[in-house]
C-alpha positions in Angstrom: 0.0 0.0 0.0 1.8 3.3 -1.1 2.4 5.5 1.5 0.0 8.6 1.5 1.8 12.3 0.6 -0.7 13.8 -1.8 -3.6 12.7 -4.3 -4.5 13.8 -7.7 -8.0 14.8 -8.8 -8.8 13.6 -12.2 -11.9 13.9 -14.2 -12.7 10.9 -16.4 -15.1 10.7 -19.3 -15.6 8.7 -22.5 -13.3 11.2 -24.2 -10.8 11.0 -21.4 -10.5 7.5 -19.9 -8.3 4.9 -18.4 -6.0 5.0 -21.0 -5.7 8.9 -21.2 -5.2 8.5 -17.0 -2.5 6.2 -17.8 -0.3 8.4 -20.0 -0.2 11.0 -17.0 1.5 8.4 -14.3 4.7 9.7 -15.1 4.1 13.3 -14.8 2.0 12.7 -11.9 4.8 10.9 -10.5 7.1 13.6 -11.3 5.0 16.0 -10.2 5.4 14.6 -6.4 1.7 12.9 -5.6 1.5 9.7 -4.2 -2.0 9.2 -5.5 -4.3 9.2 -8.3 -8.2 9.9 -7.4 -10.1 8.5 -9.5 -14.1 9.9 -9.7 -16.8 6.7 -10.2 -15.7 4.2 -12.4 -18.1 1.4 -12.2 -21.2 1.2 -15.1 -23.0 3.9 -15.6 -26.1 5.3 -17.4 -25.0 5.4 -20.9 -24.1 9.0 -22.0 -22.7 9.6 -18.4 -20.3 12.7 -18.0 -19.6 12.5 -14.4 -19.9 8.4 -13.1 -22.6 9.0 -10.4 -25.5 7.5 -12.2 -24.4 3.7 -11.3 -26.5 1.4 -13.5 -23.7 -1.9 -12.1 -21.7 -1.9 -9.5 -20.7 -5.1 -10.4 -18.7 -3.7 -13.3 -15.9 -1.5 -14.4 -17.0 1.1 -16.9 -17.1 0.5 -20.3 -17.2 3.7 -21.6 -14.1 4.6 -19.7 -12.2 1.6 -21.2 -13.5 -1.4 -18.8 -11.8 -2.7 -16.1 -8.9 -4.1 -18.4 -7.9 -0.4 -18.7 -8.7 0.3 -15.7 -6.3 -2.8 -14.0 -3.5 -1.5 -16.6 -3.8 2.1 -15.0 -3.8 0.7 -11.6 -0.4 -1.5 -12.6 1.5 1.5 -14.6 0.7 3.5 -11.5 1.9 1.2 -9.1 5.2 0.4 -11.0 5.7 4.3 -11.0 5.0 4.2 -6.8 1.6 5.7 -7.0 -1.9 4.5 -5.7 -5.5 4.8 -6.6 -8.3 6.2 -4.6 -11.5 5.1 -5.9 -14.7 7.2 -5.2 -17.6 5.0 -4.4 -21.3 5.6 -4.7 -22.9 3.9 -1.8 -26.6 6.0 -1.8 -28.1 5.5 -5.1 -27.8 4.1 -8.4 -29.7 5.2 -12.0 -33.2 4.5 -11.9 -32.9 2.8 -15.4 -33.5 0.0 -17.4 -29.9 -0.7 -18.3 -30.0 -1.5 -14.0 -31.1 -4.8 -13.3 -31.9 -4.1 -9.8 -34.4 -1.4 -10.9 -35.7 -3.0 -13.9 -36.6 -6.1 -12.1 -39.7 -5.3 -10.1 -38.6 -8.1 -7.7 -35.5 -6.4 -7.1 -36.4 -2.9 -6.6 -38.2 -3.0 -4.0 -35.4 -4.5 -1.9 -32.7 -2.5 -3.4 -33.9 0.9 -3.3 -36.1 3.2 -0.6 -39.4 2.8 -2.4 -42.4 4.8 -0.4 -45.3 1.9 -0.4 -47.8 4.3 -0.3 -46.7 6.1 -3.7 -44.7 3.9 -5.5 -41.9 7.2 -5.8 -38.3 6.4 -4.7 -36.0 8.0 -2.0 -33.9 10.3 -4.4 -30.6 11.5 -4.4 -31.6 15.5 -3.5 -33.9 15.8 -6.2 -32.9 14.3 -9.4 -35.3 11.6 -10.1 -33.5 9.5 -11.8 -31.2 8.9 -8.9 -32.7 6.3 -6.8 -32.0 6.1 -3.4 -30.2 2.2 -2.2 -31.0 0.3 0.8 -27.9 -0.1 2.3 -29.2 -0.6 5.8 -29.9 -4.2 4.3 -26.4 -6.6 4.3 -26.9 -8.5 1.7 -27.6 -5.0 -0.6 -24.6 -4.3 0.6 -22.8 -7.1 -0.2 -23.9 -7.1 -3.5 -23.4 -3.7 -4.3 -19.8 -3.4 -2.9 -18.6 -6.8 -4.1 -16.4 -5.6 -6.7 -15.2 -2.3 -5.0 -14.0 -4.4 -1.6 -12.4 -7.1 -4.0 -10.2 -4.7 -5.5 -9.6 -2.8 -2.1 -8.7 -6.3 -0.7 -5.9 -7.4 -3.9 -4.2 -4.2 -3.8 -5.6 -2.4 -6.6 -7.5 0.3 -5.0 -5.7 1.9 -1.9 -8.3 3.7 -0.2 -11.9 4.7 -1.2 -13.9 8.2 -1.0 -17.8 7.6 -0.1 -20.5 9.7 -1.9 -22.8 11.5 0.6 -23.2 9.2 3.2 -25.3 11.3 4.8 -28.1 10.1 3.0 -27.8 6.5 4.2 -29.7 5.1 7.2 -27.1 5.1 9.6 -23.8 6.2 8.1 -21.5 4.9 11.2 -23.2 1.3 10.8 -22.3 1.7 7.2 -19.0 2.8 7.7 -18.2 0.1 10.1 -18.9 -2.6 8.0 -16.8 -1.2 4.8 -13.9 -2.0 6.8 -11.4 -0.5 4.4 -8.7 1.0 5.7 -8.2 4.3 4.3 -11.6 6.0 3.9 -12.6 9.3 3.1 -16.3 10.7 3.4 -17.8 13.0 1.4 -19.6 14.8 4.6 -20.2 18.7 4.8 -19.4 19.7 8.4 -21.0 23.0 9.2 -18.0 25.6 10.7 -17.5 24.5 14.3 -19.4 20.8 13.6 -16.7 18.0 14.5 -16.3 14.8 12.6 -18.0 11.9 14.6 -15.5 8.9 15.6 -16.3 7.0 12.6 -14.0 4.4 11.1 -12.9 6.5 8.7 -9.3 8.9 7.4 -11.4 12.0 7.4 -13.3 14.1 5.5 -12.7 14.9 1.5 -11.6 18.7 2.7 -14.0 21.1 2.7 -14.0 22.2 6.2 -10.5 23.3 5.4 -11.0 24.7 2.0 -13.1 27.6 3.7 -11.0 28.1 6.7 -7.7 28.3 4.6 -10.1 30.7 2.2 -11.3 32.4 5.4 -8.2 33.6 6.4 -6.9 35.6 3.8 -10.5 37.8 3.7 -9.5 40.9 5.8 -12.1 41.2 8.5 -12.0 45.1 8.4 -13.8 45.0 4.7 -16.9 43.4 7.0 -18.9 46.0 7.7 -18.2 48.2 4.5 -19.1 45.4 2.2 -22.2 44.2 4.3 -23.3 47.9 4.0 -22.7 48.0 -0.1 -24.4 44.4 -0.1 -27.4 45.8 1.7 -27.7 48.6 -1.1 -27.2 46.5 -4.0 -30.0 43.3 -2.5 -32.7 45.8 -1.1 -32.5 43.5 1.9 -31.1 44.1 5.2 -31.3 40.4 6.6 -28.5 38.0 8.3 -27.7 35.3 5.8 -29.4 32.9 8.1 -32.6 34.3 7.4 -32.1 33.8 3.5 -30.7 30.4 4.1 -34.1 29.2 6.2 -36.4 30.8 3.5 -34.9 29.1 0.7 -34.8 25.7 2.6 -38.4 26.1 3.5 -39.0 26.7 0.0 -37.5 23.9 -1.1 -39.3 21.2 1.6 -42.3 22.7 0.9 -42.2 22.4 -3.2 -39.5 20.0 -4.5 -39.3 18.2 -1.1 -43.2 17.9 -0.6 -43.2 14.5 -1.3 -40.6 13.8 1.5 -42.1 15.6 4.1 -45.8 13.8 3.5 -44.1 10.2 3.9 -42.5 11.7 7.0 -45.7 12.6 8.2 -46.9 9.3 7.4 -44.6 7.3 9.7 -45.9 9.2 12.2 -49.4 8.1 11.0 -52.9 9.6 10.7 -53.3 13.6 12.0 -49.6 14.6 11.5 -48.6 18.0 10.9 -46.8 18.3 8.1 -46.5 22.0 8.2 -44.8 21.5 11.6 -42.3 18.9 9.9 -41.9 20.8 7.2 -40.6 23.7 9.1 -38.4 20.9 10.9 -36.5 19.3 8.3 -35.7 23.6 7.3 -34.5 24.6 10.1 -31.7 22.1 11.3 -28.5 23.9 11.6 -26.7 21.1 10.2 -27.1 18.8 7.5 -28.1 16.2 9.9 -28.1 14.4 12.9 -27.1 10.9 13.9 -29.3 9.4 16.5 -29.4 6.1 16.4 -32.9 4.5 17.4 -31.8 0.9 17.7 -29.4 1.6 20.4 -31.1 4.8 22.1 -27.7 6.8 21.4 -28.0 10.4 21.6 -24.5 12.4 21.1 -24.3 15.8 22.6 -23.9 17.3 18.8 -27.2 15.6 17.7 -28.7 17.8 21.3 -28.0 20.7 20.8 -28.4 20.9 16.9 -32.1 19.6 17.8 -32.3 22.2 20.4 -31.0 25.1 18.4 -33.7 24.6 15.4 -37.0 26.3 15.1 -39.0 22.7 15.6 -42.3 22.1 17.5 -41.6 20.8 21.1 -42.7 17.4 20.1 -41.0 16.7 16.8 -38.1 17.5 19.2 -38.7 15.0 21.7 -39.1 11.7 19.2 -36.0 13.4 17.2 -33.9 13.3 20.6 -36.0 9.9 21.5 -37.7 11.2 24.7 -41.3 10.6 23.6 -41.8 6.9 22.5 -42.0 7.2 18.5 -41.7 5.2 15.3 -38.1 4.3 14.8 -38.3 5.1 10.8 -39.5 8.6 11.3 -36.2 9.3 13.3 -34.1 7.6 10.6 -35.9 9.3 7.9 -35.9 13.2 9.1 -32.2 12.5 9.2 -32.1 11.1 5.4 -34.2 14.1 4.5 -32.5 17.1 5.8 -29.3 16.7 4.2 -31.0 17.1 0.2 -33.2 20.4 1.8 -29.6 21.7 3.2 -27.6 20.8 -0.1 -30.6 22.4 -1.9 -31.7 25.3 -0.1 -28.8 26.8 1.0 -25.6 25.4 -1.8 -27.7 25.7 -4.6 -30.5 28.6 -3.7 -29.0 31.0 -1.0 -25.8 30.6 -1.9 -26.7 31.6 -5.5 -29.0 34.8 -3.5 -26.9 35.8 -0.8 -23.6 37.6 -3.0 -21.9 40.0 0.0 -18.8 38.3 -1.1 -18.7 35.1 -3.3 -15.3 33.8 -1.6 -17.4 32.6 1.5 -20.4 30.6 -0.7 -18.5 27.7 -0.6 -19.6 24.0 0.0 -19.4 23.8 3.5 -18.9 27.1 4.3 -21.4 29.7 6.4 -21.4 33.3 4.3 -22.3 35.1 7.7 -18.3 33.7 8.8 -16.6 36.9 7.5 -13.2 35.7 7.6 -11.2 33.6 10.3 -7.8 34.0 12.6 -5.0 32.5 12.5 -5.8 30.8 16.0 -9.0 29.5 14.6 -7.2 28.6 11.2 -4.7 26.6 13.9 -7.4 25.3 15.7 -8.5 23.2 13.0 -5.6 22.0 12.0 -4.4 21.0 15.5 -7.7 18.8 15.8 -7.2 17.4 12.3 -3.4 16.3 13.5 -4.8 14.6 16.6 -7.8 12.7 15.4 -7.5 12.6 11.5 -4.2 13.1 10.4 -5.6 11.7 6.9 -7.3 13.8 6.2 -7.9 15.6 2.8 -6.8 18.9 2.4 -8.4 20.2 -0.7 -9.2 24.2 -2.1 -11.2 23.0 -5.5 -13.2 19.9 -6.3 -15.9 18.7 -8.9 -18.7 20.4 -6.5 -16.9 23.9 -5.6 -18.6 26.9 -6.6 -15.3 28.0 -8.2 -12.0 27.2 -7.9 -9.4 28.0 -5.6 -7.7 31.0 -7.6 -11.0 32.3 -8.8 -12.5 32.3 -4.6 -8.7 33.9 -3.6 -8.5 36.8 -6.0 -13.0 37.6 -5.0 -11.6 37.5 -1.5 -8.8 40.2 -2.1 -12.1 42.7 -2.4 -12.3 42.2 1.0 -9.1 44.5 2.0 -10.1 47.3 -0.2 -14.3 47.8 0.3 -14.3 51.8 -0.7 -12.3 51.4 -3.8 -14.8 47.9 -4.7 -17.8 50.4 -4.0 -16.8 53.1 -6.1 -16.4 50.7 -9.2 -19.4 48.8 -8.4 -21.6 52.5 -8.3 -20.1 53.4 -11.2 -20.7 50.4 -13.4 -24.1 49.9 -12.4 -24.4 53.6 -13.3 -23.8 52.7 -16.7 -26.7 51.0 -17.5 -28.6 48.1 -19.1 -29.1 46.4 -15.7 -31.8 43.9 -15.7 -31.2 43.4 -11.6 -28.7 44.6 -9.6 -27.8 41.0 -7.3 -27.4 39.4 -10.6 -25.3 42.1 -12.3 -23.0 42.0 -8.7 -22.9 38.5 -8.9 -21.6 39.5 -12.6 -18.8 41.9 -11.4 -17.6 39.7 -8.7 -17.5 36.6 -11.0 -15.5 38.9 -14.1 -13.4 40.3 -11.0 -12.5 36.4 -9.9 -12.0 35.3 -13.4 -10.6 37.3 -15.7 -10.2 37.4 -18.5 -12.6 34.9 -19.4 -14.3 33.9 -22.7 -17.9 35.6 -22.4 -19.4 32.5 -23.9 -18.3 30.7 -20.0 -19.4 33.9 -18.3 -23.1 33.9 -20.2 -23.4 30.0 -19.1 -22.5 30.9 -15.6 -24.9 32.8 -15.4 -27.8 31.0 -16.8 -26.9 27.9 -14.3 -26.6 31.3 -11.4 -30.2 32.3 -12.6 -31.7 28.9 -12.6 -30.5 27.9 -9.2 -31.0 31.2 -7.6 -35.1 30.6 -8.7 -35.5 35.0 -8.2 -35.9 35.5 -11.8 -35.7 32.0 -13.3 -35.4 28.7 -12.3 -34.5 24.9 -13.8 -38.6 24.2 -13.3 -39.5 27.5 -14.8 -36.9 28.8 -17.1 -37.5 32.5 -17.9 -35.5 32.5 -21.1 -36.4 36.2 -21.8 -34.7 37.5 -18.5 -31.9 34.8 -19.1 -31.4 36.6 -22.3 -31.7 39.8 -21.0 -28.9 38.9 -18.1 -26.5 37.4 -21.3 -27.2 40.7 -23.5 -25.6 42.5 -20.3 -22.7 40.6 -19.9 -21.8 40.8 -23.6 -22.3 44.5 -23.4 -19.5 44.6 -20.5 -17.6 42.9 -23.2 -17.7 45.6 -25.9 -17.9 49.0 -23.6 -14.7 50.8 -23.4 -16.3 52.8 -20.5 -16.7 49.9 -18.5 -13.3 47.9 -19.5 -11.2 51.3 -19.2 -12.4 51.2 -15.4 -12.6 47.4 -15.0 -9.5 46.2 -16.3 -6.6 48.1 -14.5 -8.1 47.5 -11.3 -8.6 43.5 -11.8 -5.3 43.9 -12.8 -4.0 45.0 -9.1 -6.8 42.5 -8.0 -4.8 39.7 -9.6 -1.8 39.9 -7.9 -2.8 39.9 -4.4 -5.2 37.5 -5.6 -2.4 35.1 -6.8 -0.4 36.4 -3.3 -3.7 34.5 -1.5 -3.8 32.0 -3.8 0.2 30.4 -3.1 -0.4 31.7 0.6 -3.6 29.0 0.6 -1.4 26.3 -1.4 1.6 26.6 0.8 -0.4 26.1 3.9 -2.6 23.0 1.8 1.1 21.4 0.8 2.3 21.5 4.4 -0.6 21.4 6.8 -1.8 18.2 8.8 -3.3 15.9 6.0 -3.1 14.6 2.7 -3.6 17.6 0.2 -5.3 16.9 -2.6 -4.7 18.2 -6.0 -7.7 18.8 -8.2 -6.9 18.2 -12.3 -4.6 21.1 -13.6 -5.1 23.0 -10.6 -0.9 23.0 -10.1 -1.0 26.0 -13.2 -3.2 29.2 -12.7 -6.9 27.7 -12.5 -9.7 30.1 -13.0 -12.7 28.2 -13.1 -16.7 28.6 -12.1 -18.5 26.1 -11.0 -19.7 22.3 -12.8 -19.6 22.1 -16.1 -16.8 24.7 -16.1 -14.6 23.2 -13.8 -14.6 19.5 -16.0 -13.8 21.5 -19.4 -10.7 19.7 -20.7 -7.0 20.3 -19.5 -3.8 21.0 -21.1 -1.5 18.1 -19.9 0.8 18.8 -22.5 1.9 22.5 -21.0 2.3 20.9 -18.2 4.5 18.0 -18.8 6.5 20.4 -20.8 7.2 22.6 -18.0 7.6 20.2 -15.3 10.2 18.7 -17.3 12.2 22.1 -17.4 11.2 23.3 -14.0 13.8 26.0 -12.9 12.9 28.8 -10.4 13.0 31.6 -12.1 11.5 30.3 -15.2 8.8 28.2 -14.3 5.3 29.6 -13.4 4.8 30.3 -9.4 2.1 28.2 -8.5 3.4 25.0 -10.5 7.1 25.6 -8.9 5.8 25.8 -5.3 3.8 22.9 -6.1 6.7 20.6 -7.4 9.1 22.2 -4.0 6.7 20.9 -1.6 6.0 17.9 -2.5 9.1 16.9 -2.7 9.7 18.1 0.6 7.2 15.9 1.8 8.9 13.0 -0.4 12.4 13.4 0.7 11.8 14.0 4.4 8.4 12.8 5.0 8.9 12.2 9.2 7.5 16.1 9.9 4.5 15.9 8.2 3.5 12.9 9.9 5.0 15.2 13.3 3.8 17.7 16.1 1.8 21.1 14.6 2.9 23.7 16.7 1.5 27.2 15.8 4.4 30.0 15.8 4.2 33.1 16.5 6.0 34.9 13.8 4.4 38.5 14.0 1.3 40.3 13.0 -0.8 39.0 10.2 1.4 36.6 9.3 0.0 32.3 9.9 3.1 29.8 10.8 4.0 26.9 12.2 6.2 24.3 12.7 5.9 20.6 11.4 7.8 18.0 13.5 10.4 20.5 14.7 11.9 20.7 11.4 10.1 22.4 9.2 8.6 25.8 9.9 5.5 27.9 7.3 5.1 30.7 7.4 2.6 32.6 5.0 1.4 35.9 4.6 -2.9 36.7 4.9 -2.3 40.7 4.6 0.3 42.9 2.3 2.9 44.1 4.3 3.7 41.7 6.5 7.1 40.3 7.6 8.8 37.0 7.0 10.5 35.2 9.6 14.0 35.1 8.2 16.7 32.0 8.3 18.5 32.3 11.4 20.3 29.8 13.9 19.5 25.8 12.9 17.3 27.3 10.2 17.8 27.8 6.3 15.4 29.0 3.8 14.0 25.9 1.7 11.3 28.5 -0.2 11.5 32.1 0.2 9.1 33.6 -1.9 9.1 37.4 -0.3 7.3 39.1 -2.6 4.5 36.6 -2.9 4.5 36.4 0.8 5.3 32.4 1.5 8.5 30.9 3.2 9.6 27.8 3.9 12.4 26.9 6.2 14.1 23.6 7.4 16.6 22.3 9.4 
């Protein structure tokens, strides 16, 4: 089993499958990863682009080159020293025909969560043709995981990354019998949630993707850019207030369905307005409580106790009333799709004080972090999952890592953002001012962008917002109107005179954030993980533009000529750490001891021997080389050192 330093995120596809994975083992392997992460590889609907719409488990993908290609990947990667980690789909499969367990009636019923009463499947959030699996049952689960724990158990797969358990019955029962040894979940932990003691390596990252974003976002821009915000939105409300009115919208429309079998478990005479406001109003995506046992963890307590719930919805959640044990189990399947749904793909699509903090994972009302809560985190992550992935971009961001670190910078100069922002809306041809400040922000983060990526943003932005337009709904004239605006943008010297020198100043201390953030990801505690291409400048939005097609080639050609001076930033720093972490591997798997290295500046030391130090705010001061110490990376005017002894 290779030893864990760092994974690789690739995107596979028919165009782009085990064979094209192959050919990149020896730049990945030159690159300084121990890993390559694979996304789903086992049959899928035909046409898939993505792997989540499991038609067999049973069987390696065809369309991705069948498991042939996919054992000669896993053999040219392990002669090169890598591993694979295989992502793994546990809560639902395609309900198609091409699935036997769905298209056989006597199947489906014991493979999937079908309501009696209906005849309508559990789904995954609300795609319909994502049916929810019974993994509660073991011999669904032995069926379903046979081939995955088979090539976890030769050697071929290294460790596994599990699709939204939170969906699944009971998640730590689950967990417990994958028995894999290196396990990552796919769970959103609200800031400030911990990670139960589950038998897993961690998380997949993104508690640390918004922390590590968190703390380059000056905290004095708070107030000025909550005030603009209030001007632009008409609305004076707390994000929590927009996040609870968009999850009530959604368990009251596309969750309806959900909501009445909850009420049903209950029985004759339930209020399903009551549970509707219930499942909205959890301030997590869900709780645990385990009804078999009677186990009640102080973190499923007080998230009960801190939601707007009827006293006795309360007491069966928290098991003090005597109650059907499938309504329990069942509230907590459900909140997790009205949380992924109200808030990551409606409020977060509303809510636009600043785009850097919409994040999976992340709470918009957290206007930046310290360094001792940044430390904080990653002292708990060394002690209980020192696995644990450390990613700032995946398949489900909102935008990538460069795009959130430049929106970020905005933070650090609020009257110079206003006086832009007044000026271009002055301009005119605004259809709505949230959606053209969700523009600026977007062009601020990504530029220079074709428009063609910027109008499709933007319809996906509209559609998920559902203000103007929705996916149900579409209001194609608006959409139009929206697109008309941003190719106006395009054309107007009066805007582009005013834009592009500023987003020009906004790039560089964007990219200072952005090597700040991977310099803390390469040497924090956990496995950071790499997402496709991401080692060269990576402006992109959110799905489909983040699985566009990447230029391998640049990159192999300038990994094999890496030099200091020559090669771009972000790729150099990349290549330097990791093979730091290669050659001298002993401190990253050591002590995290914050350091106090002066004002506005996060460091610490790994193992005793080698001590980060980044900085969140211009201006500040590098510890230099002195004593036992010698300067490994010394990037002054980007604001990162690394030094060893």
């Amino acid at each position: 089993m290779s030893e864990l330093r760092a994974t690789y995120r690739l995107q596979l596809s028919g165009d782009f499958g085990f064979a094209a994975a192959r050919s990149l083992v020896p730049y990945l392997a030159s690159l300084g990863v121990s890993h390559i992460y694979l996304p789903p590889s086992f049959e899928a609907r035909p046409g898939s682009t993505h792997g989540y719409d499991v038609v067999d488990p049973g069987r390696i993908s065809s369309a991705l080159g069948g498991e042939e290609e996919f054992r000669a990947l896993a053999d040219e990667a392990r002669a090169a020293g890598l591993g694979i980690v295989l992502d793994l789909v546990p809560n639902h499969m395609a309900a198609d025909e091409a699935n036997r367990y769905w298209a056989d009636d006597s199947l489906r019923s014991k493979f999937f969560d079908i309501d009696p009463a209906t005849g309508r499947h559990r789904r995954f959030f609300d795609i319909d043709h994502l049916a929810g699996v019974r993994q509660e049952d073991p011999e669904v689960f032995e069926e379903t995981h046979r081939l995955a724990l088979s090539l976890v158990r030769e050697g071929v797969v290294d460790g596994l990354r599990v699709d939204h358990p939170d969906g699944l019955a009971n998640p730590a029962e689950y967990l417990s019998r994958l028995d894999a040894r290196r396990v990552w979940v796919e769970k959103i932990l609200d800031p400030g949630e911990r990670l139960r003691d589950w038998p897993v390596s961690g998380t997949v990252g993104y508690e640390f993707l918004n922390d590590v974003a968190a703390l380059f976002v000056d905290p004095a821009g708070e107030a000025p850019l909550t005030s603009l915000w209030h001007e632009v939105a008409g609305d004076t409300r707390p994000f929590g207030a927009w996040a609870y009115e968009a999850k009530l919208e959604q368990a009251s429309s596309v969750f309806a369905l959900d909501v009445e079998r909850l009420g049903r478990e209950l029985g004759d005479g339930a209020d399903v307005e009551a549970l509707t406001r219930a499942v909205s109003s959890l301030p997590v995506y869900r709780t645990y409580v385990d009804p078999s046992s009677g186990a009640v963890d102080e973190q499923d307590r007080e998230a009960i106790r801190a939601a707007r719930m009827e006293p006795w919805i309360e007491r069966l959640l928290l098991l003090e009333d005597p109650g059907p044990a499938g309504f329990v189990t069942r509230f907590q399947q459900t909140t997790p799709a009205v949380m992924a749904k109200g808030v990551e793909d409606t409020a977060f699509y509303r809510y636009a004080r600043l785009l850097t903090l919409n994040e999976v994972g992340g709470d918009p009302s957290r206007f930046g972090v310290s360094a001792e809560r940044f430390h904080q985190g990653n002292l708990e992550r060394a002690e209980r999952f020192p696995l644990n992935l450390l990613t700032t971009q995946t398949h489900d961001a909102k935008r990538s890592g460069d795009v959130r670190a430049r929106i970020g910078v905005l933070a650090s100069m609020p009257d110079e953002w206003r006086e832009h922002v007044e000026r271009w809306l002055a301009l005119g041809g605004v259809p709505d001012p949230v959606e053209a400040y969700v523009v600026f922000q977007t062009l601020v983060g990504a530029w220079p962008i074709e428009v063609e990526r910027v109008e499709a943003y933007m319809e996906k932005a509209l559609r998920e917002a559902k203000r103007t337009s929705s996916w149900i709904e579409p209001n194609v004239e608006h959409e139009e109107a929206v697109k008309a605006f941003v190719r106006g943008l395009y054309s107007d010297r009066r805007f582009l005179d005013d834009f592009e020198p500023f987003v020009e100043r906004v790039a560089a201390a964007g990219e200072r954030a952005a090597l700040g953030q991977l310099a803390l990801k390469l040497t924090a505690p956990g496995v950071p993980d790499i997402y496709q291409g991401d080692e060269l400048a990576y402006r992109a939005l959110v799905d489909p533009d983040n699985r566009r097609p990447v230029d391998f080639e640049r990159r192999r050609s300038l990994l094999a000529s890496i030099n200091h001076d020559r090669t771009p930033r972000k790729l150099w720093l990349t290549w330097r750490l990791l093979q730091l972490r290669g050659e001298n591997p002993e401190p990253f798997a050591g002590s995290y001891e914050p350091y106090d290295a002066g004002e506005n500046v996060c460091a610490y030391v790994r193992g005793g021997e080698v001590l980060v130090a980044v900085s969140v705010r211009e201006g500040a001061v590098l510890p230099k080389a002195v004593g036992a110490w010698r300067d490994l990376v010394r990037l002054d005017e980007y604001g990162v050192a690394v030094l060893v002894r």
